[in-house]
N, C-alpha and C positions, 0 to 999 in steps of 0.2 A: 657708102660709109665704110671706114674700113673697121678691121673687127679687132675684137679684144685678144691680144697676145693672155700666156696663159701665166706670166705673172701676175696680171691683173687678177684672177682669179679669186685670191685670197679675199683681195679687200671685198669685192662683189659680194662676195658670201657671206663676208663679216656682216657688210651691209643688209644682207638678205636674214641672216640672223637676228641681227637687232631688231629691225624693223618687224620682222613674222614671230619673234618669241620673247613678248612683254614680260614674262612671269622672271625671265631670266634676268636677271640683276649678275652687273660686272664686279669682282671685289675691289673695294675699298684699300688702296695704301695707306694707313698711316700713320706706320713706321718712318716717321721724319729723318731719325737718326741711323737709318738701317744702313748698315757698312757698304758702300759702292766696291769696294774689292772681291767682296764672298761672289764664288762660281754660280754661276746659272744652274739653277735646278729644273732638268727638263720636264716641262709639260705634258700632263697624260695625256691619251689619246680620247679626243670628246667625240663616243660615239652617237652615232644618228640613228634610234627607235623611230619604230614604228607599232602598228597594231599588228599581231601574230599575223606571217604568213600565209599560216596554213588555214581556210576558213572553210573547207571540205566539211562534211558532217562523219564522225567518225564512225567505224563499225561496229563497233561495242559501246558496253555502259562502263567499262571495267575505268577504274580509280588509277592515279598516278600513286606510286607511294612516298613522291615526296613532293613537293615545290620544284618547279623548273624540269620534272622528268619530262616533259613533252606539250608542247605550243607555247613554247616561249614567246616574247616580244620579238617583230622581228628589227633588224637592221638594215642601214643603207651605204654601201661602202661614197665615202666623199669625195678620194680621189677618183679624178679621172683616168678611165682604163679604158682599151681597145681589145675585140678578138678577131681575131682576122685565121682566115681557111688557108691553109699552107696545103694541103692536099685532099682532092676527095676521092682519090685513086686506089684507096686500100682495100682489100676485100675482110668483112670481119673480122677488123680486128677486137685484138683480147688485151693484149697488154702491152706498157711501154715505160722505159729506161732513158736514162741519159750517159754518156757517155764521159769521160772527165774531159773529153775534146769536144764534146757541145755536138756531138752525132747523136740522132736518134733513134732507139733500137726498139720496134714496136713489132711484137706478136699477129701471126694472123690465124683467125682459129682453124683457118682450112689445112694448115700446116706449113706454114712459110714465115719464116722472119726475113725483114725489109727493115731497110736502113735508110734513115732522111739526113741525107749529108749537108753536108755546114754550105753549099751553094744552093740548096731547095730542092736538089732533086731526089726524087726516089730510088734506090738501086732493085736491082732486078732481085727477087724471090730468090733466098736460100731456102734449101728442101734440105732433106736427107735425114726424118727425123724417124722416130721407129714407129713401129704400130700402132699407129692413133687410133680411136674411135673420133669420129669428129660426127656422129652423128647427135642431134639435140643440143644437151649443154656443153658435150664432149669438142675436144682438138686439142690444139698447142695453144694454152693457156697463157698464163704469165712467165715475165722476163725479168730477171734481177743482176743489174752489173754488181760484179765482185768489190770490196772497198780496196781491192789492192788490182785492181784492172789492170793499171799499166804496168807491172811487171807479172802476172798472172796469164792476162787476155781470156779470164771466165767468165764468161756468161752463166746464170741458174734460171734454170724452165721447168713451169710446170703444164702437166698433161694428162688428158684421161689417153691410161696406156689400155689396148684391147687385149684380153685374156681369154683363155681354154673357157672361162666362166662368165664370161660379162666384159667389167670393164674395170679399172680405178684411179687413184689417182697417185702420180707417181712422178717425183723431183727427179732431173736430169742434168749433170755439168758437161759444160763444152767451151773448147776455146777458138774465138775471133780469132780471123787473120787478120794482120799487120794492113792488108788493101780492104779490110773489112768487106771480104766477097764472099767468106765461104767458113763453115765449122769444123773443126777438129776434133778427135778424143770426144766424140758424145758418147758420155758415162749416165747408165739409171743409178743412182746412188740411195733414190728410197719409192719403195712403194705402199700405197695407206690400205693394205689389205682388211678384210677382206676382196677381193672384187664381186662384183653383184652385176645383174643384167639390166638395171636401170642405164639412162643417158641422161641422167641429170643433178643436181646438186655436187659438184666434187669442190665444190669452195675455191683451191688452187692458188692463192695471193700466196705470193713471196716476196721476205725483205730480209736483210740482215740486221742483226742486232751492234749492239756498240760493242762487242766480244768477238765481232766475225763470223758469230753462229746465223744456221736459216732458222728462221720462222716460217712457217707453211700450215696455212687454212687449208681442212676438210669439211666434206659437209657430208648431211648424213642419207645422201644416197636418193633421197624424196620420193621413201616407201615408208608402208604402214609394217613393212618387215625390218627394216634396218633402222626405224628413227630412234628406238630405243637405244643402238646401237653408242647415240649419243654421249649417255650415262657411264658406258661402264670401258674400263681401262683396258680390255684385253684386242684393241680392235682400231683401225686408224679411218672411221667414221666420225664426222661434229667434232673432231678437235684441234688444237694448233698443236702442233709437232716443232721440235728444235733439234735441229741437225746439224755436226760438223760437212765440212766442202765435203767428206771423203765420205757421207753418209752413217756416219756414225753416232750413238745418242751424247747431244752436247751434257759436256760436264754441269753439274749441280741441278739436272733435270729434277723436278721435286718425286717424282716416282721410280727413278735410276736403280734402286733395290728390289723394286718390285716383279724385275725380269718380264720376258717377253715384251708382247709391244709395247705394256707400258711405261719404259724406258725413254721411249722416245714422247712422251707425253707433256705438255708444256700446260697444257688448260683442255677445257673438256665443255661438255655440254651444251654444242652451238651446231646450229639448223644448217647453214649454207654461206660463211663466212667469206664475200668476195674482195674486203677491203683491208689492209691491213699497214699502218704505220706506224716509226717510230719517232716519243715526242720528243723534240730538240733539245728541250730542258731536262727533263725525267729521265730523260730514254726507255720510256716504259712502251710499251705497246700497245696500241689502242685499235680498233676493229670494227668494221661496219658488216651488220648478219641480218640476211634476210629473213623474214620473215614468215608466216603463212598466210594468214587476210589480215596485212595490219600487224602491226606489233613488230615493224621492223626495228632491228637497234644500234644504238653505238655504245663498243663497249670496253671500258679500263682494262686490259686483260693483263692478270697477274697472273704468276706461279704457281701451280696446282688447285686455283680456283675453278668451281662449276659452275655454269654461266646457264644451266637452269632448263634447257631446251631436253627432251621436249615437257616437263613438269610443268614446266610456268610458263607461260607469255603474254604476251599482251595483244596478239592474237587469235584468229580461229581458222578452222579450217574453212574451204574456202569454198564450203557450202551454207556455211554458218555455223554450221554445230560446235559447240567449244570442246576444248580439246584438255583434255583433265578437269573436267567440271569448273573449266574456266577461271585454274589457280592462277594469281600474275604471281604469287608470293611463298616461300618457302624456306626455313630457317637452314643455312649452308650454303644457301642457293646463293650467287650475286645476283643485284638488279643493274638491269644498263642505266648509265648515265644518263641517257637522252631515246626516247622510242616515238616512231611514228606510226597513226592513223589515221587517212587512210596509209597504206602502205606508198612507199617513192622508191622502193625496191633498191637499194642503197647497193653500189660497187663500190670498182678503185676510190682509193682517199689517199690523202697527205697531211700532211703538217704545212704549212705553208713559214718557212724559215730562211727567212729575207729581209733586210729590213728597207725594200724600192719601195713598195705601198706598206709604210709604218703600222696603218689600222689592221693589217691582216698579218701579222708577225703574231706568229704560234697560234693562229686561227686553223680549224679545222678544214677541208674545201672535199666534198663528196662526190662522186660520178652517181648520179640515179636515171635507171632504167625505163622504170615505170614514170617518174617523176618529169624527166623529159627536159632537166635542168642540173645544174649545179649547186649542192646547196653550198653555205659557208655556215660555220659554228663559230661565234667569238665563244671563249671561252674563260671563264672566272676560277683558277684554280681547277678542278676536276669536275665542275659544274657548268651545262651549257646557259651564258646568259642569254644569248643573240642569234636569231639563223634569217639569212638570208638565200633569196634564189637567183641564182644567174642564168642570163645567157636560155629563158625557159622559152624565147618568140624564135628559138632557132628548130623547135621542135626533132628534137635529136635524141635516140637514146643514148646518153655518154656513159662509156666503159669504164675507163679510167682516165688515169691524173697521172703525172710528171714535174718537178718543180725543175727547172731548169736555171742556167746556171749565171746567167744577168737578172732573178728575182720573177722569170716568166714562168706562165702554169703554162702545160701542155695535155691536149684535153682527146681523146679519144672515142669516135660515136661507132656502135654498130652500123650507122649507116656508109661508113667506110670515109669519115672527116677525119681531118686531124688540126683542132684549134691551136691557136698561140693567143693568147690572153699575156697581157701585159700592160704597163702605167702609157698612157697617154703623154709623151712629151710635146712639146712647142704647139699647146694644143690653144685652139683660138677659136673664140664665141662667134659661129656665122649660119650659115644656113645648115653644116653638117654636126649640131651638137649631139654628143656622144649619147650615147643611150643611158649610162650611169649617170651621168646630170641631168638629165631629162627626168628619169625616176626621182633620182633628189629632189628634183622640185617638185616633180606631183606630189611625192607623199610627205612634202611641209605640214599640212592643216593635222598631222598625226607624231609631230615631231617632239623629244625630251633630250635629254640631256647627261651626264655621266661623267 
């Protein structure tokens, strides 16, 4: 029999809609006289609920403090999408970039950036980076191309640099060659002093702002000596920092007057910050932070806000004992957006700002560690309506995210993967239906409407 091209698609579903969701009634036209000339007014997007995700039993008793702050409804993306293994040849990687030529520049924490050129192949390991610690959480972190690349060639990295003292973490510019083989000019432009002899928590996401400035996640070290560290301005522990290219404190930092570190202070009071995006619309910043048992978060992050770590959370430690007599709430303090329990240990994120698969335009999309999946956030305003999980039967810890430049995500595992997720074309109902419609249809008998 031959199979269904994937125009047919539509009506199938249409079909599959009516038939499985009696309660739904079609609207009524009748506006007899309604003017045939007036322009089309396009159609929202009808997303597909489900029952929450998450059905784990959580580790606390602790309260949401609002509606929607955590186990939302989940979702079901409709269109058809494929991901497919472009390489599994990476050695840990940390982070990854897109290039305005559709090259991909991904991190490796042992100390090598590798380039995935536009015919599939991998290029050989650039080195030549300075004193790494790469033991534990430490190496050559994250990668952020420049918005002005092609007349610059900068690349921004970050890394736990080793010290007389321990270790820290510390932003580095360098510029690509023209045959994209090798770095020039690697400058340290900032370091988050203190350093400390932990190898762990340095947070390290880097992104630019709509101003050209860096934004750059720390974390607070993941000691019972340095977590306070988080709180207080004099110290570049638990905070995002914003820095010009040349390392300098970007102009209208909200603490600029305050001298010394706190100059470079952008937000404050966050545990191990590995996610960090800006939104397409807003261009605000928004941030995924790990947690300690539980109570990881996604968070709005504004100017000169304290995001509350370690006072409040919505975890514990990870013996159980609670941690501040088990405050989630505190007047000054922000609340995240959205917080998970159990914990899904939340990295890289994006914006997903594309409009190939319509339903996931200005959706959230997270790399989680622990989680061992992808999640996606539809989002209502500043409020998460919808999370769903991808890609969780590939059993991968994913790093980070990439949105690339045909509307594709580009997905990065510790176990040394590198996905391409992307819409499903000329796709046709036969013995290899996609995994995304296969879910669509299991989780009907749980389906609504919007």
């Amino acid at each position: 029999m031959k199979s269904l091209r994937l125009k047919s698609l539509p009506l199938i579903m249409s079909l599959i809609l009516f038939a499985c969701a009696p309660n739904v009634i079609p609207p009524i036209d009748n506006d007899d006289e309604l003017d045939e000339e007036l322009p089309e007014v396009p159609s929202p997007i009808e997303y597909i609920f489900t029952d929450p995700v998450e059905t784990n039993r959580a580790n606390t008793n602790f309260l949401p403090a609002f509606e929607g702050q955590t186990r939302v409804q989940g979702v079901i993306t409709s269109t058809p999408y494929t991901s497919t293994i472009l390489t599994n040849q990476l050695n840990e990687p940390w982070g990854i970039d897109v290039l305005p030529s559709g090259e991909l520049v991904i991190t490796e924490k042992t100390g090598q950036l590798r380039i995935l050129k536009l015919d599939g192949s991998l290029s050989e390991p650039i080195r030549g980076f300075p004193s790494l610690n790469t033991t534990g959480q430490g190496g050559l972190l994250d990668v952020a191309v420049s918005p002005n690349f092609i007349e610059d060639r900068m690349l921004v990295f970050t890394l736990s640099l080793r010290t007389q003292n321990g270790s820290l973490s510390a932003v580095m510019k360098a510029q690509l060659s023209s045959d994209l083989s090798s770095l020039s000019n690697m400058t340290i432009i900032h370091q988050a002093t203190p350093s400390f002899s932990s190898n762990a928590h340095f947070g390290s996401r880097v992104v630019f702002d709509h101003n050209g400035a860096l934004l750059i996640s720390t974390g607070d070290r993941q000691s019972l000596q340095t977590r306070g560290n988080a709180q207080t301005l004099n110290n570049g522990h638990g905070k995002i920092i914003r820095i010009t290219l040349d390392g300098d404190p970007a102009p209208n930092n909200p603490f600029i007057d305050q001298g010394g570190y706190a100059r470079y202070i952008y937000a404050y009071g966050l545990r191990n910050t590995q996610g960090l995006a800006i939104h397409p619309q807003t261009q605000e910043l928004w941030g995924s932070d790990m947690g300690p048992r539980g109570g990881d978060e996604l968070n709005r992050i504004l100017s000169s806000k304290n995001y509350g770590w370690p006072f409040i959370t919505y975890g514990t430690e990870y013996n159980g004992t609670l941690i501040n007599q088990g405050k989630t709430q505190n007047d000054g303090m922000e609340q995240p957006v959205y917080y998970w329990d159990p914990a899904v240990a939340p990295s890289g994120m994006i914006f997903y700002h594309s409009d190939v698969i319509k339903e996931w335009e200005n959706n959230i999309f997270i790399a989680t560690l622990r989680g061992n999946h992808i999640i996606r956030l539809v989002l209502k305003g500043n409020t998460v309506l919808a999370e769903e999980r991808l890609l969780s039967s590939e059993g991968q810890r994913f790093r980070d995210l990439a949105m690339g430049l045909q509307g594709e995500i580009y997905a990065i595992t510790d176990e040394g993967r590198l996905y391409k997720i992307s819409k499903l074309n000329n796709f046709k109902v036969g013995k290899k239906m996609s995994f995304q419609l296969f879910n669509f249809l299991c989780f009907f008998t749980n389906i609504s409407y919007t």
